[in-house]
N, C-alpha and C positions, 0 to 999 in steps of 0.2 A: 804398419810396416812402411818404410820408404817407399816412393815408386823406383829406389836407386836397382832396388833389388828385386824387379819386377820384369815381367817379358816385354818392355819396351827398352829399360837400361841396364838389361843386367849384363851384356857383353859387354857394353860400354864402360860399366865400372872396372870389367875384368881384366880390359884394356889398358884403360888410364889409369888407375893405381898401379900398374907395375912401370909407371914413369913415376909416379910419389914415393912409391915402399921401396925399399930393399927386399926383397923377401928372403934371401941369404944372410942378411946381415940381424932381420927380424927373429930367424931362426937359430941363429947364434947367440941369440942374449937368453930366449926360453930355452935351449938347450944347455946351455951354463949353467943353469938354474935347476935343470933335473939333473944333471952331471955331479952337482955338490952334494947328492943326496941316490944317487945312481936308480934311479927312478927309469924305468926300461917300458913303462906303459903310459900311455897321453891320451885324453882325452881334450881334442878342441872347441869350444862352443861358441858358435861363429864362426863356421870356417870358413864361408862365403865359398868363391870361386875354387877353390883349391889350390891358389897360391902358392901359402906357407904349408900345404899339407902333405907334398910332396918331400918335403923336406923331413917334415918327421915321419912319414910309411917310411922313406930309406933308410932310417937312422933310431927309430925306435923298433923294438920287438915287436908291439901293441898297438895300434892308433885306432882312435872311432870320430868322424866331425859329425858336426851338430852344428843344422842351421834351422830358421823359420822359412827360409826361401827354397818354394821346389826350382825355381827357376838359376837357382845360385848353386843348387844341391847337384842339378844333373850338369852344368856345366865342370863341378871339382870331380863329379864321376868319371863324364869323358876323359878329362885330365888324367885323373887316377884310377883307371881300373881293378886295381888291384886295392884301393884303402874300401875302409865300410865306414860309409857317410850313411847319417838318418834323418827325417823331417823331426824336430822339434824345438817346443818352446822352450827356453831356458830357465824360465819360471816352477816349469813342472814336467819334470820328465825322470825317465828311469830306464838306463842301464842294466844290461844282461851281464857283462861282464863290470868288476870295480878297476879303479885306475889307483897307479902311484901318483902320477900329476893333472893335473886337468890347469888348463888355461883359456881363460877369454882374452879373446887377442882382437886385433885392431877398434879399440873404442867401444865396443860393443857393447859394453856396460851401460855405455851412455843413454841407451834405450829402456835402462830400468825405470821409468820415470815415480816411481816412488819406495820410500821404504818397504812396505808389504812385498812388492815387485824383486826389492835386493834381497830383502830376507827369505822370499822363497825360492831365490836364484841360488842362494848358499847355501838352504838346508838340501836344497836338490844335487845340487855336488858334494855336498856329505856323501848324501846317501850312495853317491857312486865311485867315491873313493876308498882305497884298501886305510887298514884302522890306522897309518900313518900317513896317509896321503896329504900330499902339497898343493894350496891353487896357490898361481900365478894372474894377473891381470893388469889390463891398466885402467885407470879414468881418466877423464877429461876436467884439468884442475882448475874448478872454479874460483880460486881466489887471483888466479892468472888470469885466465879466460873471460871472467865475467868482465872486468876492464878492459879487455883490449875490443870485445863485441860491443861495449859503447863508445869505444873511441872509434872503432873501424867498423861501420855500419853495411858496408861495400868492400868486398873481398875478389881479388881474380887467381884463379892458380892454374898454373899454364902444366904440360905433360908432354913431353916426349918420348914415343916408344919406339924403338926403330928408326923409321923414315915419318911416320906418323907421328900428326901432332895434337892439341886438343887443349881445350879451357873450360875451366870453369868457371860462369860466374855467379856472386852469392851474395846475396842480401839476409843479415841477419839481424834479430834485436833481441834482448831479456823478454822473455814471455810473463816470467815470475822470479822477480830475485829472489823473494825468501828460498824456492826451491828450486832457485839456477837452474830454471828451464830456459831453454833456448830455442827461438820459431827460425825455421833452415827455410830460405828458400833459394834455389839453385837453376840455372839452364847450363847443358853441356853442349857442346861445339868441337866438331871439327875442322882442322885449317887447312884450308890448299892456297897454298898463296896466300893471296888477299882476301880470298871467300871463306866467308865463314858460315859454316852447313849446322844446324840446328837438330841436336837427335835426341833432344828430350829436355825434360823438363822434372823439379825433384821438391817436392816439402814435405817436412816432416818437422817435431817438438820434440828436442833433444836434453839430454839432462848434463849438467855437470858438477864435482860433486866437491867436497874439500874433505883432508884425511878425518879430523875426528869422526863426523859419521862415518863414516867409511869403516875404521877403526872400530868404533861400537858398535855396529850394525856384526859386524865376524866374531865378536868376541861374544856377544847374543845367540850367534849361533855354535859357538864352540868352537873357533880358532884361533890359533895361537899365532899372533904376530912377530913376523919374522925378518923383515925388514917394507920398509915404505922409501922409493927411491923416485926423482924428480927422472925423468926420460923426454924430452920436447921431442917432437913428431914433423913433420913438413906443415902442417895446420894447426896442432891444436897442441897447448903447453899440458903434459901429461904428468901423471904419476904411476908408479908401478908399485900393486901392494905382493908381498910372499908372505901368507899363510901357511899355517901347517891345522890340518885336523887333529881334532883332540878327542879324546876318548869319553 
């Protein structure tokens, strides 16, 4: 797991992403998406901070987030006293109740770092959606991506939230082209002025993926392709897939 989502950065992520994300606007494109098909129960995996998950406790009937991090989990609690968030992997996990939509949201896929890893991320959301249920997701499009992480080896992305301000900066390279892994490494900063204060430090082996596999890897597990839409991100050139489960 990153140390982003760890007890030295995990405020600090929770911080400075709501100067990158929209989380309003993040929430308006997966709730379009359940709206087409009136989908009234969500399951999130990855929900991180609790963000985006505010957004769907008020707006769905049903919500449940799913993360690996207790440190990511009890700050979306604080936030959300009222949602039901639980520790787990998204590899292997199970549900009490099923959903009509489930979505992995902010990149999160990207941590599948192999086939075995996707393939049992999506027979595991089978198994916890109702017998028509929809996923939604994005990934990180490696036929974009992997070019522009050998042209740009040194990456800064700045944040403002409030009156606070903040940077990140990121040194990246190909770990493994064949399997568009990608080595992250990261320092985060906050700004006062001219001083810049140091509050951690981040690396982690990231995947990125291109649609065909993507595509076969859902269709292996019993889903039905529903649309594959281009989405760019503040950082990373994305895709969004909509699945439907199949019987």
């Amino acid at each position: 797991m990153s140390n982003l989502y760890g007890a030295e950065l995990a405020k600090v992520f929770d911080t400075m992403y709501q100067g990158f994300i929209d989380y309003n606007e993040e929430f308006q494109f997966y709730a379009a998406k359940a709206q087409a098909f009136n989908a009234q129960s969500i399951l999130e995996i990855g929900c991180g901070s609790g963000n985006l998950a505010k957004y769907f406790i008020n707006n769905f009937k049903s919500y449940a987030g799913l993360d690996l991090s207790d440190h990511m989990l009890q700050l979306a609690i604080d936030k959300n006293p009222t949602g039901y968030f639980t520790k787990a992997d998204m590899c292997s996990f199970v549900t009490e109740s099923n959903y009509e939509m489930a979505v992995i949201t902010g990149r999160t896929s990207s941590y599948l770092l192999s086939n075995k890893d996707i393939s049992n991320t999506f027979n595991s959301i089978s198994n916890a959606l109702t017998s028509k249920g929809h996923l939604v997701f994005d990934c990180i499009d490696a036929e974009k991506f992997v070019p522009y992480v050998d042209k740009n080896p040194k990456v800064v992305h700045n944040s403002t939230v409030g009156i606070e301000k903040f940077r990140r900066d990121t040194n990246w390279h190909i770990k493994d082209y064949q399997e568009n892994l990608i080595y992250w490494k990261a320092k985060y900063y906050k700004l006062k002025g001219s001083t810049e204060i140091l509050l951690g430090k981040d690396n982690v082996v990231f995947k990125a993926f291109n649609r065909k596999e993507i595509i076969e890897l859902l269709q292996k597990e019993r889903y039905e392709i529903l649309s594959v839409e281009d989405r760019p991100s503040y950082a990373f050139d994305t895709f969004v897939v909509h699945a439907k489960k199949v019987n």
